[in-house]
C-alpha positions, -999 to 999 in steps of 0.1 A, spaced: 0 0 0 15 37 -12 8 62 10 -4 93 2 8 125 -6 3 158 15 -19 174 -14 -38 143 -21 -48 139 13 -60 174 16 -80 173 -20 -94 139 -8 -107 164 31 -115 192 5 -136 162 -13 -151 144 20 -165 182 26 -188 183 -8 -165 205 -28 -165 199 -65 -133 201 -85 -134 237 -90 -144 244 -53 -113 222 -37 -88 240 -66 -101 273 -57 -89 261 -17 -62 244 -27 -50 272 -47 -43 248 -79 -60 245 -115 -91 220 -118 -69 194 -138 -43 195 -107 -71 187 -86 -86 159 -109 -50 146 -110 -44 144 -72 -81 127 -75 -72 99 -95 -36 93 -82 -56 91 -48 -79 66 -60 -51 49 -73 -31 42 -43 -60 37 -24 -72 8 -51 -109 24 -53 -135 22 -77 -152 61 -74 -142 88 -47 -168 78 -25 -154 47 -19 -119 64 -19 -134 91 7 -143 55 28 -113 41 25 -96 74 41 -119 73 69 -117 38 80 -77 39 72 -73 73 92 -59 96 63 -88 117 70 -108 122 105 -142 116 105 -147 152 127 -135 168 96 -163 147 80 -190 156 105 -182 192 105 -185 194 70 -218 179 73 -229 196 98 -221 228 76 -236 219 46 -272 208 68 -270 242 86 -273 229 121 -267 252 151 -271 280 129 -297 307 127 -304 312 92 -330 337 77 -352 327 50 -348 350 23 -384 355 5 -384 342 -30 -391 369 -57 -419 365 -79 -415 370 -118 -433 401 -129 -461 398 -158 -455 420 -187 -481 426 -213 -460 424 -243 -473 396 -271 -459 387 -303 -481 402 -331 -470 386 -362 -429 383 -375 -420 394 -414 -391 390 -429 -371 417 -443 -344 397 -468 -327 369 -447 -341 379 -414 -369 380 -396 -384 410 -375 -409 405 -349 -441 425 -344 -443 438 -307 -474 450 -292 -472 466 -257 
């Protein structure tokens, strides 16, 4: 068994936490492809299938603790935090309808009746 690198382990926290690739390159300060590279070298050396099972295998191994896990859960849920609902904005009705299109040479030019 390989052990893992220092920047594989923390793409592989950045990926227990629910970032995407972008989100754990923006952290990690790296490109995408970097982080898709530490990805699949990770998966590698951990002899996994998908990251799930490679974020598993981390847990029950020890590369990553599972408080770093829960917290990151617990973040993304929202618990023991006061959040305020923020009141959905309702599309506004306009009274604009298509009248008829003609076409002037190649194009066409719609008709608008307010």
């Amino acid at each position: 068994m390989q052990t893992l690198t220092p920047k594989q382990k923390q793409s592989l926290q950045l990926a227990a936490s629910g970032l995407c690739h972008k989100g754990t390159a923006r952290e990690m300060g790296c490109s995408p492809h970097t982080v898709r590279r530490h990805w699949e070298q990770a998966r590698e050396r951990l002899e996994s299938k998908s990251m799930v099972h490679a974020v598993a295998i981390a847990i029950s191994r020890g590369i990553i603790a599972p408080l770093c896990l829960l917290l990151s859960i617990v973040q993304v849920i929202g618990l023991g935090t006061t959040q305020t609902e923020t009141p959905v904005r309702q599309p506004v009705r306009t009274s604009v309808r298509l009248v008829r299109t003609t076409r002037v040479g190649r194009k066409y030019v719609a008709g608008i009746k307010a």
